[in-house]
N, C-alpha and C positions, 0 to 999 in steps of 0.2 A: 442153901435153903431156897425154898421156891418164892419167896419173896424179896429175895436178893436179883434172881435172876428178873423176875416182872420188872423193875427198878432198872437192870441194865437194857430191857428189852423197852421198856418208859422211854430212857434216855436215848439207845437210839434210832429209835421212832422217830423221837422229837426233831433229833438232831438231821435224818435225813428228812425227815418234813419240812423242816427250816430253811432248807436251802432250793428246795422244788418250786419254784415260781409258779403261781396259782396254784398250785396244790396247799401253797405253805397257809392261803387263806383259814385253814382249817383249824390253823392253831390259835386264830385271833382274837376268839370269846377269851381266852385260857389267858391270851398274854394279856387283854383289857382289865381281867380280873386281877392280873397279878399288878396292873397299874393302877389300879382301885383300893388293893390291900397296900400298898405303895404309903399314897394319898391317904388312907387310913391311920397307918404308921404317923405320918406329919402331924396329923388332927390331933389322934389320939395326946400324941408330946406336947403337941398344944394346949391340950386341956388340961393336962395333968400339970404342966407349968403356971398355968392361971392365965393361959390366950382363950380369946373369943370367936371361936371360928365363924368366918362366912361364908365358906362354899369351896365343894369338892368339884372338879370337871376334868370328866376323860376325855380326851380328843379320838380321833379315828388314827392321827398319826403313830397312835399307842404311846401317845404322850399324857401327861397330868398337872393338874394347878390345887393346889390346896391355897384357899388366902383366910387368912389370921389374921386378929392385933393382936397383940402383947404376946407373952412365951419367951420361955427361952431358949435363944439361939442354938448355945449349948446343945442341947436336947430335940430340938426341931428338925435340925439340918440336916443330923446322922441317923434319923428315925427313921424315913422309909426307906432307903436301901438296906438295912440292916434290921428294921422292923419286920420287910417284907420278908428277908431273907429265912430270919426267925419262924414266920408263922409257915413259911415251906418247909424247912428243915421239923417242925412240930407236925406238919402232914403228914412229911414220911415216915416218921419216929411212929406216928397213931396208924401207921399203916402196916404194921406188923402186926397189929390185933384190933377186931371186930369191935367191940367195947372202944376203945382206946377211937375207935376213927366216929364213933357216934361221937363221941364226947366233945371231939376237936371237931367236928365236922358242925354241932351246936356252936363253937365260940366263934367258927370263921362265919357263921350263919351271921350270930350279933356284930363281929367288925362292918360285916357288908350290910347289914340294916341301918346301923350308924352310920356308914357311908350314905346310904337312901335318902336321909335326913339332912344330911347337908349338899345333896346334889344338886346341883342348879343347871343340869342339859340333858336331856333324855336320852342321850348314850351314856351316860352314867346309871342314870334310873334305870334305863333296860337291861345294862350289866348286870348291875345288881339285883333287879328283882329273876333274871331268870339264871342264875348260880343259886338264890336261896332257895329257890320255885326247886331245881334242880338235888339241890341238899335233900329239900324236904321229901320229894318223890321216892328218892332211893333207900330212905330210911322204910320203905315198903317192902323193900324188894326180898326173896327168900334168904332168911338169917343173915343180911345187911350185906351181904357181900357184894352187892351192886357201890353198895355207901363206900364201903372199902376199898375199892381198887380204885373209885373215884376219886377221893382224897388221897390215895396215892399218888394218880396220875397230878391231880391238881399240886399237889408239894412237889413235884420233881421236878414240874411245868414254872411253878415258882420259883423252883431254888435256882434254875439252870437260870431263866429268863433273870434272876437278881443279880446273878452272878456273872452275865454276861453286858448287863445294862453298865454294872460296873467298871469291867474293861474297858467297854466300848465307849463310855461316856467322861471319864480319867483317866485309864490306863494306857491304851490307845491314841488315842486323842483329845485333847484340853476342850469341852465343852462351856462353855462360858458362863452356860444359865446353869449350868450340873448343879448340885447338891454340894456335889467335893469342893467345885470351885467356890462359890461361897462361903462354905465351913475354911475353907483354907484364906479365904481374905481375910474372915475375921481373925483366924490364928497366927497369920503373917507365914504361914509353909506352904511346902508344894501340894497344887492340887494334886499330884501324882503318888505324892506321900499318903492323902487321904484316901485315895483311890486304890490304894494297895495295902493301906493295913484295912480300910473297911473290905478289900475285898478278901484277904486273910481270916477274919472275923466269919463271913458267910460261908467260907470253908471249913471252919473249926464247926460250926451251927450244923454245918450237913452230913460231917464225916461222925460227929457226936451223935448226930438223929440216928444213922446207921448204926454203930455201936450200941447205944442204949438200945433201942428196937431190938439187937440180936443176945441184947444183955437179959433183958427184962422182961422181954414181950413172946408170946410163943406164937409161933405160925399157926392158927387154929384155923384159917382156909373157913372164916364164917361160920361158928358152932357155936357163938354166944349168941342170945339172942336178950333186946331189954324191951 
């Protein structure tokens, strides 16, 4: 299906983007964004735990800090890598039909307005205000099919970047501040362990987007319009 193959030609795009030195700068709105929906992920667990959020800050390193009181750890820890991983894998899945990529293309709008709100550094704020600036535009564009392929690209750009932050940050190598290592002090196991069933879990999230999308969603190539 023609939307199977955009998705392989997404991935490697990316993939030889990512490795071209200075060319790879191109992808860095897209991975910031995907550390902002990250950081979103923590808040969000936070709040729905009964934490007090203080502030969201992306760095240029394509790093993130979300700082809280209260929450539970439980729920905080394993939230943005597998929060993020979720709302990519929800990109691609709305990326099989028109309709389906407005809809998710409005909730990733609200995650990153809520982001806006707790940002405290203006690489955050500019993240964010020009991905929703961005949403907004494309909901113009003839029978949204600008909207669509951009939430395409944005969930593939997400799922790959979640799922490699994973590796690279547990699997690969013990990072110390990571999320896994954390989750895993408090649990007394390997951060390696946490780092490969969450990274199992945003495989299940992406290979499921794929299926559903080809189960339930039909290729309409931008013929709904709302």
């Amino acid at each position: 299906r023609t939307i199977l193959i955009v998705i392989c030609a997404y991935v490697l795009g990316i993939l030889i983007l990512w490795n071209i030195p200075y060319v790879n700068i191109v992808l860095l709105p897209f991975k910031l964004v995907t550390v902002a929906l990250h950081e979103f992920c923590h808040a969000a667990a936070g709040l729905c735990t009964g934490a007090k959020i203080k502030s969201i800050t992306i760095d240029p390193d394509e790093g993130g800090l979300t700082r809280m009181s209260g929450g539970k750890w439980c729920c905080v820890m394993p939230a943005g890598y597998l929060g993020s991983s979720f709302l990519g894998a929800l990109m691609v899945f709305a990326g099989f039909d028109v309709l389906a990529s407005k809809i998710v293309s409005v909730i990733i709008g609200v995650c990153l307005l809520a982001t806006l709100i707790w940002a405290k550094n203006w690489l955050t704020r500019i993240i964010t205000v020009l991905f929703v600036g961005l949403i907004v535009g494309l909901w113009f564009t003839p029978k949204g099919a600008g909207l669509r392929y951009v939430v395409l690209f944005m969930g593939v750009m997400c799922s790959l970047y979640s799922l490699w932050d994973i590796v690279d940050d547990t699997v690969k190598r013990k990072v110390n501040e990571s999320d896994a290592t954390k989750f895993a002090q408090k649990t007394h196991c390997s951060s390696r362990f946490c780092g490969a069933l969450w990274l199992l879990v945003a495989l299940v999230f992406l290979v499921a987007a794929i299926l559903l999308g080809l189960a339930f969603l039909k290729d309409t190539h931008g013929s709904v319009e709302i």
